[in-house]
C-alpha positions as semicolon CSV with decimal commas, in nm:
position;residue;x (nm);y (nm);z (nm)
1;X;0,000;0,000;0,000
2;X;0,261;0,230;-0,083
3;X;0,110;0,478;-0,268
4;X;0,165;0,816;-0,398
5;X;0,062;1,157;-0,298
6;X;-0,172;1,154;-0,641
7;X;-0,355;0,825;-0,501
8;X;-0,398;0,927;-0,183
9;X;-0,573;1,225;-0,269
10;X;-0,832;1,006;-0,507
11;X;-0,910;0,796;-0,206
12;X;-0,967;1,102;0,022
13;X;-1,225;1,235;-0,251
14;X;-1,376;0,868;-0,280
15;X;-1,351;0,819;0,052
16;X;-1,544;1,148;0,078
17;X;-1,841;1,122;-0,158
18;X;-1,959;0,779;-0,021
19;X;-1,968;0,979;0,356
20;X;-2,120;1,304;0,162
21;X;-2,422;1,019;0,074
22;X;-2,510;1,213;-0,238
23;X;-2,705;0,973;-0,567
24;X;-2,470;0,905;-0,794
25;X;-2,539;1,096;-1,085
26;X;-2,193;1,026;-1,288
27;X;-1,969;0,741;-1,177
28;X;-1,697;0,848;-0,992
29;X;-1,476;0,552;-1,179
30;X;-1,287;0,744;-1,398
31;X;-1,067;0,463;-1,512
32;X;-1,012;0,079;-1,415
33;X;-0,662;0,224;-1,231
34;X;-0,903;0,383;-0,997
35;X;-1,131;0,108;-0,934
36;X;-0,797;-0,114;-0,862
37;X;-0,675;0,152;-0,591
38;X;-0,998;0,080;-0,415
39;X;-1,056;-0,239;-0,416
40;X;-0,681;-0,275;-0,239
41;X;-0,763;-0,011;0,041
42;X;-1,117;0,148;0,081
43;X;-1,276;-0,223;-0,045
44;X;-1,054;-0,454;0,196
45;X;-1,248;-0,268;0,481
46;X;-1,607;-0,372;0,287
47;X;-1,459;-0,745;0,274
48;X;-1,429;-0,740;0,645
49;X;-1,801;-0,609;0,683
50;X;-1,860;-0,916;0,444
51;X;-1,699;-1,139;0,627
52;X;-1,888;-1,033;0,957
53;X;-2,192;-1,083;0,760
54;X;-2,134;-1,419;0,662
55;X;-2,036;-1,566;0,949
56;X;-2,287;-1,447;1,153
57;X;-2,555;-1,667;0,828
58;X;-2,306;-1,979;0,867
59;X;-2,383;-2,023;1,276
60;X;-2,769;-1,955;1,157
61;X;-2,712;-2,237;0,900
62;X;-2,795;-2,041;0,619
63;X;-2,691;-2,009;0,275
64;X;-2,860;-1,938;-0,082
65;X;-3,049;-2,196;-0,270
66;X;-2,940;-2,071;-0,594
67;X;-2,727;-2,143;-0,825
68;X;-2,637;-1,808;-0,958
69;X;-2,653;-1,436;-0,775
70;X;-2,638;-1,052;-0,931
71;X;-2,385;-0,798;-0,784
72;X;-2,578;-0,484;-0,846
73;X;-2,353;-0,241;-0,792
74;X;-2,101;-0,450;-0,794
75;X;-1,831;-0,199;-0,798
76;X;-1,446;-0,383;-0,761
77;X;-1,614;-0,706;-0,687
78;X;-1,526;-0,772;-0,337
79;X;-1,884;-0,880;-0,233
80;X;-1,906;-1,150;-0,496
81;X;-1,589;-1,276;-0,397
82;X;-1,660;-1,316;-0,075
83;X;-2,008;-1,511;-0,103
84;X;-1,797;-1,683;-0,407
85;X;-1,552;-1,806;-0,125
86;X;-1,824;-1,846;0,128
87;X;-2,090;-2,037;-0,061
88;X;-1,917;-2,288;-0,373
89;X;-2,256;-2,400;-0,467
90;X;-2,269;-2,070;-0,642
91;X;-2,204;-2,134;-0,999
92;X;-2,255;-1,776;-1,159
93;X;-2,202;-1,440;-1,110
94;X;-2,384;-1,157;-1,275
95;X;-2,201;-0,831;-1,231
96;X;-2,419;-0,476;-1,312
97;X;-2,272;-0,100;-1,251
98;X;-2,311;0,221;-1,369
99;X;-1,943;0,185;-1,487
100;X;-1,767;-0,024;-1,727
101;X;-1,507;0,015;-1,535
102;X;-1,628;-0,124;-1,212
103;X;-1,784;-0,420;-1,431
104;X;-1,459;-0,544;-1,611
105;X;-1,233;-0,493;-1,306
106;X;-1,498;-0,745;-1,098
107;X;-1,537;-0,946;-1,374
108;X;-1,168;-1,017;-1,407
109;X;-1,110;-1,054;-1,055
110;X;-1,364;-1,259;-1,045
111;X;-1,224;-1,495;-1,296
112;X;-0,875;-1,464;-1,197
113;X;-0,977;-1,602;-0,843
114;X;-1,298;-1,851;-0,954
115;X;-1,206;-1,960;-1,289
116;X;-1,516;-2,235;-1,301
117;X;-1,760;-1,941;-1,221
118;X;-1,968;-1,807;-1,507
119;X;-1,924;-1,414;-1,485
120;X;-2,209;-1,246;-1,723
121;X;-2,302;-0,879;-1,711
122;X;-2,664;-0,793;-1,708
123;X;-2,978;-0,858;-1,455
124;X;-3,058;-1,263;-1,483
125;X;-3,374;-1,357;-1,689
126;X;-3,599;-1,600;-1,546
127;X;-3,376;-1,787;-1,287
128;X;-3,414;-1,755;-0,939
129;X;-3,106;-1,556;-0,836
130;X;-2,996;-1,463;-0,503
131;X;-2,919;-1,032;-0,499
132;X;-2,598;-0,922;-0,350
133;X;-2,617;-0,552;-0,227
134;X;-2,308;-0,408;-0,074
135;X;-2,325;-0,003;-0,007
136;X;-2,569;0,089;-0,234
137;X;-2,843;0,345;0,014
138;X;-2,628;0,630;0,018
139;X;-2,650;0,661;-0,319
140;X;-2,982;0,653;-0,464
141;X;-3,185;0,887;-0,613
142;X;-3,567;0,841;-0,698
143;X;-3,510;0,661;-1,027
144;X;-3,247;0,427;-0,887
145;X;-3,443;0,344;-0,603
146;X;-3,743;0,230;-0,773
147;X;-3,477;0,047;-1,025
148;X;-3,347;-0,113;-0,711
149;X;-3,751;-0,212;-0,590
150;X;-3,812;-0,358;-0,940
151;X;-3,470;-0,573;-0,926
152;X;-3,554;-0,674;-0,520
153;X;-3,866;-0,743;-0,666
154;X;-3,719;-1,042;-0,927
155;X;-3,467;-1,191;-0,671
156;X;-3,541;-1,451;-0,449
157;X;-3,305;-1,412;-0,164
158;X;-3,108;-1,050;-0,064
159;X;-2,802;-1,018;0,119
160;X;-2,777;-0,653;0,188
161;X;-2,451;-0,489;0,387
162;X;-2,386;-0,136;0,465
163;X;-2,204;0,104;0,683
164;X;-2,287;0,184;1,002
165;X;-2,395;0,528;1,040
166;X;-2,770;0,594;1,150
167;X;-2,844;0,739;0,818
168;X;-2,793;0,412;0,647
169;X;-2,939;0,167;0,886
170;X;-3,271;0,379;0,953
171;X;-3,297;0,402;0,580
172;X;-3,224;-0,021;0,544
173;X;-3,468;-0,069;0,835
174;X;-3,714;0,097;0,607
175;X;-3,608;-0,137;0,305
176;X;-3,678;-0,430;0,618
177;X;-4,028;-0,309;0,673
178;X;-4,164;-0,210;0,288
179;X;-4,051;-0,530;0,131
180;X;-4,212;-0,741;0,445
181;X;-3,986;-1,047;0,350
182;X;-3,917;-1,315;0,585
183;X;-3,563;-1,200;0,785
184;X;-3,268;-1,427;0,811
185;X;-3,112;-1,219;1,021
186;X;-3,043;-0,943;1,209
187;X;-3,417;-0,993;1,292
188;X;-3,507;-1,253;1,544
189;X;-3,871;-1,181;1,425
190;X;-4,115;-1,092;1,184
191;X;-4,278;-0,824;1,379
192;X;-4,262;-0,443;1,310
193;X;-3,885;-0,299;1,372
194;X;-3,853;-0,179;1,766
195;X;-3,606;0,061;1,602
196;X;-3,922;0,292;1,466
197;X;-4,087;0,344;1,816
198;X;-4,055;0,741;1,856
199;X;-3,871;0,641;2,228
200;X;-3,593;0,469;2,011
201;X;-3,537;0,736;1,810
202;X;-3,140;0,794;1,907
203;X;-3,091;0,432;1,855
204;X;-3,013;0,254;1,463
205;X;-2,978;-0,101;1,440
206;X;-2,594;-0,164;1,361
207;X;-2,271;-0,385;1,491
208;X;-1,887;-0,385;1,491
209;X;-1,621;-0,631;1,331
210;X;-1,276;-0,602;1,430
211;X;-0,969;-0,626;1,116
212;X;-0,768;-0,913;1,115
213;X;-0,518;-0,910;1,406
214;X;-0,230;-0,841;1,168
215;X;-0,332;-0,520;0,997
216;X;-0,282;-0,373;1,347
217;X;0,086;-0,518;1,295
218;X;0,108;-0,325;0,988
219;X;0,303;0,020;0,908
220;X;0,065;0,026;0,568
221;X;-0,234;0,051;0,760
222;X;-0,162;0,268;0,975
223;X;-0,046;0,502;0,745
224;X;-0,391;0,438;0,569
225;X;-0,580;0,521;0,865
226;X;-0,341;0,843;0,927
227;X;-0,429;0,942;0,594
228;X;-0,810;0,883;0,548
229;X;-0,868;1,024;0,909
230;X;-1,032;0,664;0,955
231;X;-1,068;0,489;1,323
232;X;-0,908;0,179;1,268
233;X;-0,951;-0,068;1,551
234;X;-1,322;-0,126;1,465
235;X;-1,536;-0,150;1,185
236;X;-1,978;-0,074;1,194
237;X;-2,208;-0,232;0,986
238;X;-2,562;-0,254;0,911
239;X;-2,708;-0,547;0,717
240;X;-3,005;-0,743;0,627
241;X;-3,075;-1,078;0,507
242;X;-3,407;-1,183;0,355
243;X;-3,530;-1,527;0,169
244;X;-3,852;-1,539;0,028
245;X;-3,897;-1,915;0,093
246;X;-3,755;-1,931;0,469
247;X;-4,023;-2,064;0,710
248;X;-3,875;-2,148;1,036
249;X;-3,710;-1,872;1,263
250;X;-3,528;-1,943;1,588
251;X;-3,812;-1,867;1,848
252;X;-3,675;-1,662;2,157
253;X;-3,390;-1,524;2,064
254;X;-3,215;-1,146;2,119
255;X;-2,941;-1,024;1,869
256;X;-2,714;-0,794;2,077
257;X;-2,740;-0,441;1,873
258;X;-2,427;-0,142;1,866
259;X;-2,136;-0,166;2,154
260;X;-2,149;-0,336;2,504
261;X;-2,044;-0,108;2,793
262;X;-1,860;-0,272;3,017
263;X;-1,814;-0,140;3,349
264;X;-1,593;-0,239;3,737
265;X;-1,907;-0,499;3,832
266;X;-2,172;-0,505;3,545
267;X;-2,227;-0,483;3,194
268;X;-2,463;-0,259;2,983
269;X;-2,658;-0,450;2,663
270;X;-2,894;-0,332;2,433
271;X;-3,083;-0,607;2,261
272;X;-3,388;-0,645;2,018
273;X;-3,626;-0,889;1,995
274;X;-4,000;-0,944;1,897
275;X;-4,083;-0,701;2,203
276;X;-3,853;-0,450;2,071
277;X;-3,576;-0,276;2,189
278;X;-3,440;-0,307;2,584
279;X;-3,121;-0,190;2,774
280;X;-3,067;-0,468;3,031
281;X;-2,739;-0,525;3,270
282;X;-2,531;-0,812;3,296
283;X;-2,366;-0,806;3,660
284;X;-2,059;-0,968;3,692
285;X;-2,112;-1,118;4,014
286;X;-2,390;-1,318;3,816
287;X;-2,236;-1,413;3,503
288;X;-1,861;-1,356;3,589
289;X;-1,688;-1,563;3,259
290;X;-1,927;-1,387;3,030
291;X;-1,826;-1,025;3,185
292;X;-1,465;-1,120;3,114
293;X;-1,485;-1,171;2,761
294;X;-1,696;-0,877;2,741
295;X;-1,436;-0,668;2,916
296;X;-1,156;-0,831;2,669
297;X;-1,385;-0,729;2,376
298;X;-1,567;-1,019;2,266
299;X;-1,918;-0,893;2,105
300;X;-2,242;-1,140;2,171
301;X;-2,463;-1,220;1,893
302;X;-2,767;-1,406;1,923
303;X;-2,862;-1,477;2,306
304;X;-3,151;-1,653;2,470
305;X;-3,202;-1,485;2,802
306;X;-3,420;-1,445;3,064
307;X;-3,476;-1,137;3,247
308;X;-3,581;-1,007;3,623
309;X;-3,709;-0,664;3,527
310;X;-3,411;-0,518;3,371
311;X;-3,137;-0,750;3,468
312;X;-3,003;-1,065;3,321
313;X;-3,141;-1,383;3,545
314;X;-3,033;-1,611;3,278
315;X;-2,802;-1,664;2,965
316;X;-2,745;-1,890;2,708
């Protein structure tokens, strides 16, 4: 990641227009050189979102039925790699940007790294597909949005991963309750989102992954977060996974939402389930190898507790 004044500038104004959440009215991919530069810096950080994303659907025991997805999108590629690596009954991948230069960079990555995939361009005609969606919300306009409705629309299954800012998730929570799909996850129900209730209006339904222990080894990225201004130690997501034919859903369950605070002889939870949104406490004097990992950073998922007004009486 040695790069030169030049490219560090074009990820600062990249970096910058996907924060500014503006529609994309002309593709900021000016050439395939550009596209490249992301998908080795800004992109890796996506991956890792991707990555959170997917693991999280492997201990639900989930994956697509289908044979074939569409990258809309698609950008460098890094989504459909990912599922690609994640999911090898996958057979093809449709790729579909605004740019041709986004589209033959993914498509030759794509290749390069899965050379028995089929990579087509294009929306798939009359095959069940599964739709990958990776940082799309921020920017749509009008026209692109109801593009995007009449592609969700055709697909059978969505996997749909964004950043975490409470811009993005409120507007993906909105996605959640238009299209009225059966959830996969983060939803532990099919019930209206707690996140709407006008007491939960401060809150937005998002997590944290951590990088990979060695990029915190490494002078490159450091120097990448010096440069982009970015917070490197953690990275926040919003996401939603939906599958038109799913019919059973773990009954009972609470997915942990945003950051646990951990404090001398308790910890502070927020979690969501079909009764909406609570802040409970975990004390430590209850639960005292839980509140350990908690305090060394480890980041609960899916619990099934029990609760004695607003404190933990039971975990699993």
């Amino acid at each position: 990641m040695k790069l030169s004044g030049h490219q560090w500038q074009k990820l600062r104004e990249l970096r910058q227009f996907f924060l500014s959440a503006q529609p994309n009215h002309a593709s900021y991919w000016d050439s395939e050189q550009t596209v490249e530069l992301y998908d080795q810096t800004l992109a890796v950080r996506i991956g890792w979102r991707w990555d959170a994303v997917i693991s999280q659907l492997r201990s639900l025991h989930w994956q697509p039925r289908e044979k074939l997805f569409l990258d809309w999108g698609c950008g460098s590629g890094v989504a459909s790699r990912k599922v690609l690596e994640a999911f090898p009954n996958l057979k093809c991948a449709y790729l579909a940007d605004l740019s041709p230069h986004a589209e033959h960079y993914a498509a030759k990555t794509v290749r390069t790294k899965f050379p028995s995939v089929s990579v087509r361009s294009g929306i798939p005609e009359g095959e069940p597909f599964c739709l990958l969606l990776s940082h799309v919300l921020g920017e749509l306009d009008d026209r692109s949005e109801g593009l995007l409705a009449t592609v969700i629309g055709r697909a059978s299954s969505v996997i749909w991963v964004e950043g975490g800012s409470a811009t993005l998730s409120k507007k993906l929570v909105l996605w959640r309750e238009r299209l009225d799909w059966p959830v996969i996850a983060p939803c532990t129900h099919r019930q209206h989102c707690g996140m709407l209730t006008p007491e939960n209006h401060l809150h937005w339904c998002h997590f944290f992954t951590r990088p990979p222990g060695e990029t915190f080894m490494s002078a490159e990225w450091a120097e990448f977060a010096k440069q982009l201004e970015i917070d490197h130690r953690t990275v926040a997501f919003s996401y939603l996974v939906l599958d038109r034919a799913a019919t059973n859903q773990p009954v009972g369950l609470a997915r942990s939402i945003g950051s646990t605070r951990v404090y001398k002889a308790s910890a502070k939870l927020q979690l969501c389930d079909e009764h909406g949104l609570h802040d409970v406490e975990l004390m430590k004097r209850d639960f005292p190898e839980v509140w350990r990992a908690l305090k060394k950073g480890w980041s609960p998922d899916l619990l099934n507790v029990e609760m004695n007004g607003n404190r933990i009486s039971k975990l699993e």
